[in-house]
N, C-alpha and C positions, 0 to 999 in steps of 0.2 A: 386503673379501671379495667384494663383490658383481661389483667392476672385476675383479680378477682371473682371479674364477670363471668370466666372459662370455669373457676373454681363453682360459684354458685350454681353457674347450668351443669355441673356434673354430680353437685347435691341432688339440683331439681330431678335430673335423669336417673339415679338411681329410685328418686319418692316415685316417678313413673311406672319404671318397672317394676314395681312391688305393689300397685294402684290399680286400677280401673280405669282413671282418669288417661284419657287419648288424648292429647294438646299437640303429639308427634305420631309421628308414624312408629311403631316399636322396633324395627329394623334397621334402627340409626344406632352407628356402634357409641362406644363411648367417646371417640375420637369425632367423631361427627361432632357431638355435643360440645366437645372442648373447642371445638372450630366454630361455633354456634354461639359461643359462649363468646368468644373473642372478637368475633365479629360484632355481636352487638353492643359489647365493651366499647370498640372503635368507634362503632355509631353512634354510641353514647356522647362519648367526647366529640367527636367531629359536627352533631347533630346543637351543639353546645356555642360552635364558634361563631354562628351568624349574626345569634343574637348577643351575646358580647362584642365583636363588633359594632353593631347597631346603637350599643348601649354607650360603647366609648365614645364614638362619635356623638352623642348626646350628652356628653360629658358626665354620666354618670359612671362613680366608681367603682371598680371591682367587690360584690359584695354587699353596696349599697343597694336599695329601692330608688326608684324614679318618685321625685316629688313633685312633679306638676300634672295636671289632667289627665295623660297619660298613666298614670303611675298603676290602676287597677290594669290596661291592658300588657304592661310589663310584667306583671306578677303573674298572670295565668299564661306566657310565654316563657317564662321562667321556668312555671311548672311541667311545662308541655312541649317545649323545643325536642328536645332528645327523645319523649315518647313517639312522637309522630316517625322519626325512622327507625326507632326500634321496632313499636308494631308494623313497620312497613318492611321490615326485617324478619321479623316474624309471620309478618302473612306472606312469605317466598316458601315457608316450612311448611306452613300449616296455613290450609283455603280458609279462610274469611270473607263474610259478608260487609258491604259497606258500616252499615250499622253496628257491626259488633266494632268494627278497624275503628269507630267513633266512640263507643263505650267504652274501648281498654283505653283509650286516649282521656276520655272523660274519668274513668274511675282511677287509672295511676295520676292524672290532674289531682284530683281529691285528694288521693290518698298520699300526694306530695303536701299539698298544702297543712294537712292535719299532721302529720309527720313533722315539717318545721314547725307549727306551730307548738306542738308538744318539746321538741326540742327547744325553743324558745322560752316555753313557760319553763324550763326544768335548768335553764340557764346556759344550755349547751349550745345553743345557736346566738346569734348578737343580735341578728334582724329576724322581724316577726315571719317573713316569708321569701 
């Protein structure tokens, strides 16, 4: 996650520099960005462990959905664990209002759920979410 993540923020950082769009400051070198990139790789994963924790100790299985009462507030924790400190990793970069640190939270939420779900209808995922 971490290799990857360094690699795709050094895509994003060249679509940057060729753009308009300000999401950075432009005087971040490339090596920043791969530092940026890896960092939120880490958080990615490490943003990842509390609720798998939480999950085992409920005796559900790696992979598997919660199936009792619960089980809708699992699935959007799912979605949303690792977003919460990557845009918190991200608003260290780049200044954010509360409201927006909520809408990239809510729109990668979304756009996680629709993602497996497509992956799911297409046979590439086992569970719907």
């Amino acid at each position: 996650m971490i290799v990857f993540t360094s690699f795709f923020q050094l895509i994003w950082f060249s679509l940057l520099t060729t753009s308009t769009l300000h999401f950075y400051p432009k005087d971040y070198t490339i090596w920043a960005h791969a530092g940026i990139g890896a960092l939120l790789g880490l958080t990615y994963v490490t943003c990842e462990l509390p609720n798998s924790f939480l999950k085992r100790r409920l005796a559900i299985a790696p992979g598997k959905e919660a199936q009792h009462s619960w089980a809708w507030c699992f699935i959007w924790i799912d979605q949303i664990d690792s977003l919460l400190g990557c845009v918190a990793i991200l608003a260290v970069f780049t200044p954010m209002t509360l409201p927006l640190y909520l809408f990239y939270i809510l729109l990668g939420g979304l756009t996680h759920l629709i993602i497996n779900r497509c992956l799911y209808v297409f046979k590439l995922r086992k569970n719907r979410y």
